[in-house]
N, C-alpha and C positions, 0 to 999 in steps of 0.2 A: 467629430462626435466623441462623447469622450465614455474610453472604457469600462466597460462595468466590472464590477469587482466579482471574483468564483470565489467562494469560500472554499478554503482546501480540505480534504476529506481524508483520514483513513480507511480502508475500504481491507476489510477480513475476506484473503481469498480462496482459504481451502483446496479441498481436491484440483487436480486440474480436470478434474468430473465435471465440476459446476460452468467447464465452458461451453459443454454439450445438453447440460442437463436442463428441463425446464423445470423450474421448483419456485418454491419460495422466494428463495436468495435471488436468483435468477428475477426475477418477476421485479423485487424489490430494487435492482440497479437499473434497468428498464423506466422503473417509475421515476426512480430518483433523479436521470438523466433530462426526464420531461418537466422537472421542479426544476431546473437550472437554468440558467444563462449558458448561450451554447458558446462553451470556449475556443478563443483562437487555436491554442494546445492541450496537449495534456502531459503534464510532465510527472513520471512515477518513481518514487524512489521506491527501491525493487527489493525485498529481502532474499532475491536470489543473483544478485550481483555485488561480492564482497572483492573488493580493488585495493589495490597499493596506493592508499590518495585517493580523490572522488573523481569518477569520468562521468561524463553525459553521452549519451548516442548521438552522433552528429552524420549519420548517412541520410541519403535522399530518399532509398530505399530499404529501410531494415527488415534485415533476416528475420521471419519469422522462427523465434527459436522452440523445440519441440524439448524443452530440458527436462523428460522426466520418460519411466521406461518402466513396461509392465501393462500398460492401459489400452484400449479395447482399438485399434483401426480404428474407428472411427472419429477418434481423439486426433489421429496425427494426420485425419484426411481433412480436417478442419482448418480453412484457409480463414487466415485475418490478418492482413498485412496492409497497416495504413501505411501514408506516406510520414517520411520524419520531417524534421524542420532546421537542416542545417543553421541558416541564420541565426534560427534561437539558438540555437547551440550553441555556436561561436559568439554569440550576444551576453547568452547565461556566463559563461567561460573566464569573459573581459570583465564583466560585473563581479565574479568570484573568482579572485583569481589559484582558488587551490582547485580548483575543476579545469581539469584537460577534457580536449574533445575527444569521444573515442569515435570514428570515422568504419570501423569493419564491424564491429558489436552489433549483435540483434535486437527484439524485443522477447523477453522470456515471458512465460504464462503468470507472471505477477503483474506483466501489462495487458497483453492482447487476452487471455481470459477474462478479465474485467472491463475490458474495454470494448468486447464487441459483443457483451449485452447491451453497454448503455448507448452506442454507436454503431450497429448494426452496417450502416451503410459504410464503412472506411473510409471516412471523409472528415475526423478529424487528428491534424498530425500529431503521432506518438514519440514519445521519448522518455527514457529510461535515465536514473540518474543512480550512481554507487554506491554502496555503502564502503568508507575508507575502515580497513581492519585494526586500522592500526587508532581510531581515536576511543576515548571512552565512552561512558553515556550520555555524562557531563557534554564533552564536545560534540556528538552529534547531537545532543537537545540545544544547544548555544548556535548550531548551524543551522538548525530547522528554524533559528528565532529571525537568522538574516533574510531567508529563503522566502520568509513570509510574504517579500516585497514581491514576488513573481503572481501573488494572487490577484491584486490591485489590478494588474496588466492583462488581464481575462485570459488568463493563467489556469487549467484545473489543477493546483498541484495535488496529488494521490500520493499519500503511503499504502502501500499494499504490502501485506503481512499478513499475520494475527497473533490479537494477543494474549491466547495461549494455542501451544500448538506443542505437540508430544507424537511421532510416529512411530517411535517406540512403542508404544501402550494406543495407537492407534487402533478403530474397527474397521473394517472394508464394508462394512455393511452400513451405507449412509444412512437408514435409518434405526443407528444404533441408540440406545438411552445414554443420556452424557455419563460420564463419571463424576463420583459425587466432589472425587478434588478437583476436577476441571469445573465444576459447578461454582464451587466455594472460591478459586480460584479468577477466575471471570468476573465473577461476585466483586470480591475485592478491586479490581483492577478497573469494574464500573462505577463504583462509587469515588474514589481515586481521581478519576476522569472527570464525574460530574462535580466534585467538590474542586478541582483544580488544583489537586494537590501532586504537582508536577514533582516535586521534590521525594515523596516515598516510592512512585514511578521510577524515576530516574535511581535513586538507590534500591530497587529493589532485590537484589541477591541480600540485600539487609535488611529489608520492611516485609516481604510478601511471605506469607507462610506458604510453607509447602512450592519456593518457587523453583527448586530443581528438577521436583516432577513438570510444572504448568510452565514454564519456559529456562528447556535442559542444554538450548544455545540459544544466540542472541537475535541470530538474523532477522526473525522473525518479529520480533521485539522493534523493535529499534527502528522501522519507522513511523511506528504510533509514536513514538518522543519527537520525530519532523514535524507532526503535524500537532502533538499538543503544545508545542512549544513557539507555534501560532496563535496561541490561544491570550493575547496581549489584552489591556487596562481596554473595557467597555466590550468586550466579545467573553463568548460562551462556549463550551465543549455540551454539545447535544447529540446524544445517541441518535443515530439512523436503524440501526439494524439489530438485532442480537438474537443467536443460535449456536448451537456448539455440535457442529456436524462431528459423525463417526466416532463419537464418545470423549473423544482428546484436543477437539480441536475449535477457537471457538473459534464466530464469523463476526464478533463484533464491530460496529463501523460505526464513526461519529464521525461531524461535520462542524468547524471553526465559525460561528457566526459572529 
């Protein structure tokens, strides 16, 4: 039977509130999950995993990782631990050879919060992929371009980010009014996306006004250029999702068709 193709997704994940919260967002990955082909894996590249080089998770069992501190009990009593998928790991690995297996590494709240609205039952294997510190923008959008091949293979590949994200100038109060540069900001980086203009994206510390405020480090950033850089001759960048929870932070999410 021959595999269907996932289109790969960026997916804006905010607080690690929205793993517990029912909202909107919430509701909206839920839905999203039920418009798709159900994937063999799910592989995320994570803007909270920055590596010397690129690793993938390659345990049988990954650590649910609880990477953040301040947030209510009932955030860190919140079980979601699917199983991983060594083979792919070691598969993905041999196919690329600048990714090593990481074998101890968890899953952080850039995976399993996104993943266990739209997979509820922990039944489909999770895996986390690096972001290497040491490449530019340039290289990791030229590495999202190779990456693309893994969607083909009923692959969900996820960037999980967002593409603006300030907690600095952050509100605690989720239903804060956005700020007007996080607006403008967002704004810019939606149209961007929909014209396919990967190149003012990728230079942005030189194109985006106002981009120290709407993205003041990379991590966050950096795998929406994975996933538009998917975006090849006869495919499309189409928004899924867009909100800019707690005033600084937006949730934007598009999908590679």
């Amino acid at each position: 039977m021959e595999t269907q193709r996932i289109n790969p997704v960026f997916i804006g994940h905010g607080s690690p509130m929205n793993a517990i919260e029912d909202n909107r967002y919430s509701a909206f990955l839920r839905d999203y999950a039920l418009s798709i082909a159900r994937p063999s894996a799910i592989v995320v590249v994570s803007a909270h995993w920055q590596t010397d080089g690129t690793r993938i998770t390659g345990a049988e069992t990954p650590e649910q990782m609880y990477d953040f501190y301040g947030f209510p009990d009932e955030l860190y009593s919140l079980v979601y631990a699917p199983r991983g998928d060594p083979a792919l790991a070691r598969s993905i690995a041999e196919e690329f050879r600048e990714i090593r297996v990481d074998e101890t590494r968890g899953i952080d709240h850039a995976g399993w919060a996104v993943a266990r609205h739209m997979y509820p039952q922990h039944d489909i294997p999770l895996l986390e992929l690096s972001l290497d510190y040491n490449k530019s923008e340039r290289e990791h959008y030229e590495f999202g371009k190779r990456l693309a091949a893994l969607s083909d293979r009923g692959i969900l590949v996820m960037g999980s980010g967002n593409a603006v994200h300030n907690l600095r100038n952050v509100s605690f109060d989720s239903e804060a009014r956005a700020f007007p540069w996080a607006i403008e900001a967002d704004a810019w980086i939606a149209s961007r996306i929909a014209d396919g203009n990967a190149g003012e994206l990728i230079e942005y510390r030189t194109c985006m006004p106002g981009w120290k405020q709407a993205v003041p480090t990379d991590e966050h950033f950096l795998p929406l250029l994975y996933i538009l850089a998917m975006n090849g001759p006869g495919r499309t960048a189409h928004t899924l999702y867009e909100e800019i929870q707690n005033g600084s932070i937006s949730m934007r999410s598009f999908e590679i068709l």
